[in-house]
N, C-alpha and C positions, 0 to 999 in steps of 0.2 A: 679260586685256587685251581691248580691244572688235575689234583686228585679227582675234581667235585667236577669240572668239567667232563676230562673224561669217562667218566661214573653216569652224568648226563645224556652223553651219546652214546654211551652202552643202553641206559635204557632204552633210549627211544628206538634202539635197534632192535631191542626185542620186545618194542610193542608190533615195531612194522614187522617181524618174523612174526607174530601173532597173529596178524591180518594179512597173511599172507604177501608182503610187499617183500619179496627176496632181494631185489637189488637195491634198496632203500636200507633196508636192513642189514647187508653186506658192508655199503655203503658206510652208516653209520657205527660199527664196529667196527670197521678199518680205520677211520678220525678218530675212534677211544684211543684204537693202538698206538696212532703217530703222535697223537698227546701225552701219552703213557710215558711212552719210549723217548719224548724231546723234554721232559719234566723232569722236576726233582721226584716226581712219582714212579717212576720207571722201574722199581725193585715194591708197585702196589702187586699187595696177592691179585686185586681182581684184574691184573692185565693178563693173566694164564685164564680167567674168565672171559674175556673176549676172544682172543683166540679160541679158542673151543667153540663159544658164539660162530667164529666165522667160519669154523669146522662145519658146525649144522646146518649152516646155510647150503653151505655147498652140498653138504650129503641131500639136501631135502631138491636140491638142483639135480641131484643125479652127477654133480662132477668129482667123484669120489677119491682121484686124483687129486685133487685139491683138498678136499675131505681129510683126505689123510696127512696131508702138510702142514694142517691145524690143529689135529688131537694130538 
């Protein structure tokens, strides 16, 4: 199902944010989002959870600009 999928690349985005792997991790939370958003999931709570994900990537990049386009 595209809920459990993207729910799948959210994690694994924030194991690679865990190990320090930022663009892997950016990476894999932006695929939760465009699954989120192209699904019958698209109104899931945890897609305002990945964005905020791809918020901290970038605040932890330093690109705060961006940072703030995601909280």
């Amino acid at each position: 199902n595209d809920a459990g999928l993207a729910a799948s690349y959210s994690g694994i985005g924030l194991v690679y944010d865990e190990m320090g792997d930022n663009l892997n991790g950016l990476s894999s939370h932006q695929k939760s989002i465009e699954i989120y958003e192209q699904s019958s999931a698209s109104n899931n709570p945890h897609l305002a959870t990945s964005y905020d994900s791809i918020g901290l990537v970038y605040s932890k990049i330093g690109d705060h600009s961006n940072a703030l386009l995601f909280h």
